[in-house]
C-alpha positions in Angstrom: -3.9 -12.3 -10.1 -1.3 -15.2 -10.5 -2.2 -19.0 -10.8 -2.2 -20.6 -7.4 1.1 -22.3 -8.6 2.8 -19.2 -9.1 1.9 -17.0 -5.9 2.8 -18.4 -2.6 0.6 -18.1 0.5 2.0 -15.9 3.3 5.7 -15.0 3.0 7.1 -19.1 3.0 8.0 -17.6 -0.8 10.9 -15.8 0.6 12.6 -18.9 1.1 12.4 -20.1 -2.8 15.2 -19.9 -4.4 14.3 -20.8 -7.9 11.4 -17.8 -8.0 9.1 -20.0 -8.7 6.4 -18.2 -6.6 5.9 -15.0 -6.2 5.8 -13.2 -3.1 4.7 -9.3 -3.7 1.6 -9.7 -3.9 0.9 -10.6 -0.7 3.4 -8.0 0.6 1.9 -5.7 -1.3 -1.5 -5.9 0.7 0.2 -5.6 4.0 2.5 -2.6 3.3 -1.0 -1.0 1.4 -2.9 -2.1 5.1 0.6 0.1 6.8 -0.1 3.1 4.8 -3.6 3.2 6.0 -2.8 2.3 9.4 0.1 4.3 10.3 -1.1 7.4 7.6 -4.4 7.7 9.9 -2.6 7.1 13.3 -0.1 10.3 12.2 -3.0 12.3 10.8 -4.6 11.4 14.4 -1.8 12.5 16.3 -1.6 15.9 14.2 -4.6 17.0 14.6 -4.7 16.3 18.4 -1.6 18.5 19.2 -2.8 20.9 16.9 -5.6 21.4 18.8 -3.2 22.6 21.7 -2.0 25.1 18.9 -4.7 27.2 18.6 -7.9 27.7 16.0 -5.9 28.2 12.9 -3.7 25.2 13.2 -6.5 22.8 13.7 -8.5 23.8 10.9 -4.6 23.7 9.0 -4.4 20.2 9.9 -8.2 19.6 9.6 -8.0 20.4 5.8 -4.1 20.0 4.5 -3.9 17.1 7.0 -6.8 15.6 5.4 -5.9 16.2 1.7 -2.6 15.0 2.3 -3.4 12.2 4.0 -5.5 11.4 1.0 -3.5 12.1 -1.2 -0.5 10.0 0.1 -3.2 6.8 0.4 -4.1 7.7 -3.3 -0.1 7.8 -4.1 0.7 4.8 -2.5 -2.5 2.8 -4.3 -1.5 3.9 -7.6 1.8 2.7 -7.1 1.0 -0.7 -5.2 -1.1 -1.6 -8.8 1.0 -0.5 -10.8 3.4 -3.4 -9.6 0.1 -5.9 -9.7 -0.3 -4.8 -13.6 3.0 -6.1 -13.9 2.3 -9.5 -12.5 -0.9 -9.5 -14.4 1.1 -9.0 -17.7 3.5 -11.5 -16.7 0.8 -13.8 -16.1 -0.8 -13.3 -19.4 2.6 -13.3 -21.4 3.1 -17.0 -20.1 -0.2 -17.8 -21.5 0.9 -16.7 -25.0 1.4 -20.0 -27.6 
């Protein structure tokens, strides 16, 4: 989204003191790839154990596991661009005469 002047590759940003170059976006995409990651690991683990719980708990987890999982993703995405529009109008103010 930012010029190549203004976002820094990998996290070396963290160490600019003048802000210069901006650094969230590339956190941004590893804390969105953690969501997935760990949100689908947990979802995993519940609906293993539940299966030790009986019929009704697995079909619980099975379908509120699933929606919330989704939902959670969905929460988090919205929120992660949300931050992005805010670099993108940044970007676009500086443009201005």
């Amino acid at each position: 989204m930012a010029n190549s002047s203004e976002t820094t590759e990998g996290l070396s940003g963290i160490f600019d003191f003048t802000f210069t170059k901006f650094v969230t976006p590339v956190i941004i995409k590893i804390l969105y790839i953690l969501v997935l990651v760990f949100g689908g690991l947990l979802w995993v683990i519940l609906l293993i154990t539940s299966i030790f719980n009986g019929f009704a708990a697995f079909l619980g987890v099975l379908i509120f596991g699933t929606l919330g999982f989704l939902m959670t993703v969905l929460l988090y995405r919205v929120m992660f661009e949300l931050v992005m529009v805010i670099f993108a109008i940044k970007e676009n103010t500086d443009r201005l005469p």
